[in-house]
C-alpha positions, 0 to 999 in steps of 0.5 A: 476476529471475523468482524474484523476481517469483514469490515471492509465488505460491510464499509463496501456496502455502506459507501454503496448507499451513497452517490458519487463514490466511484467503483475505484475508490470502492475498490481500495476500501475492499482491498485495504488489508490485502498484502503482498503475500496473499497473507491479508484480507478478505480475499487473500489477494497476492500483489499480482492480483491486487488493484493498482489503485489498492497497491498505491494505496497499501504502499502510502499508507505502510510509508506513512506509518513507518514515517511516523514510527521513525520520527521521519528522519532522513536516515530511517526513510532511507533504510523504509525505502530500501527496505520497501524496495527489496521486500516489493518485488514483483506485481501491482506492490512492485508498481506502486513502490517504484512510483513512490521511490520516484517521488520521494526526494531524500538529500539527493539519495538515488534511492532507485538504483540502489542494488 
């Protein structure tokens, strides 16, 4: 359990070894598994202090999988949206879920003024 919680310091350290990576994309790489809540790792960063970048990416990533899950269908990424939305409320996560509803085109759903 603990090299799994270490993994993204160790992929830090690997990444380190090579030129061109930039200190932003080191930063989503250590801040992977960090959630919401706190709850994730390794630091037990909350969405407030989490990195923008990170945010956006755990947010792509969390839509990707459900997306996947649900077979994509129209329906599902509406209830995936909205629950992002309701469950996302505060912070950097905040942030990154608004930008992504934003983005995100559904048969004309307004998806982000849903109360």
């Amino acid at each position: 359990q603990n090299e799994i919680k270490d993994h993204p310091l160790k992929a830090v350290e690997l990444l380190g070894k090579i030129a061109g990576i930039s200190k932003d994309a080191m930063t989503i790489v250590k801040q992977h598994h960090e959630q919401y809540d706190g709850s994730g790792f390794p630091y037990g960063l909350n969405h407030q202090e989490i990195h923008p970048l990170a945010a956006v990416f755990n947010i792509s990533h969390e839509v990707a999988y459900y997306t996947c899950l649900s077979g994509a269908s129209t329906l599902q990424m509406k209830s995936i949206l909205e629950n992002m939305k309701d469950k996302y409320t505060a912070g950097n996560y905040k942030s990154a879920t608004e930008a992504l509803i934003n983005i995100i085109s559904i048969d004309d759903y307004d998806i982000a003024n849903v109360s």
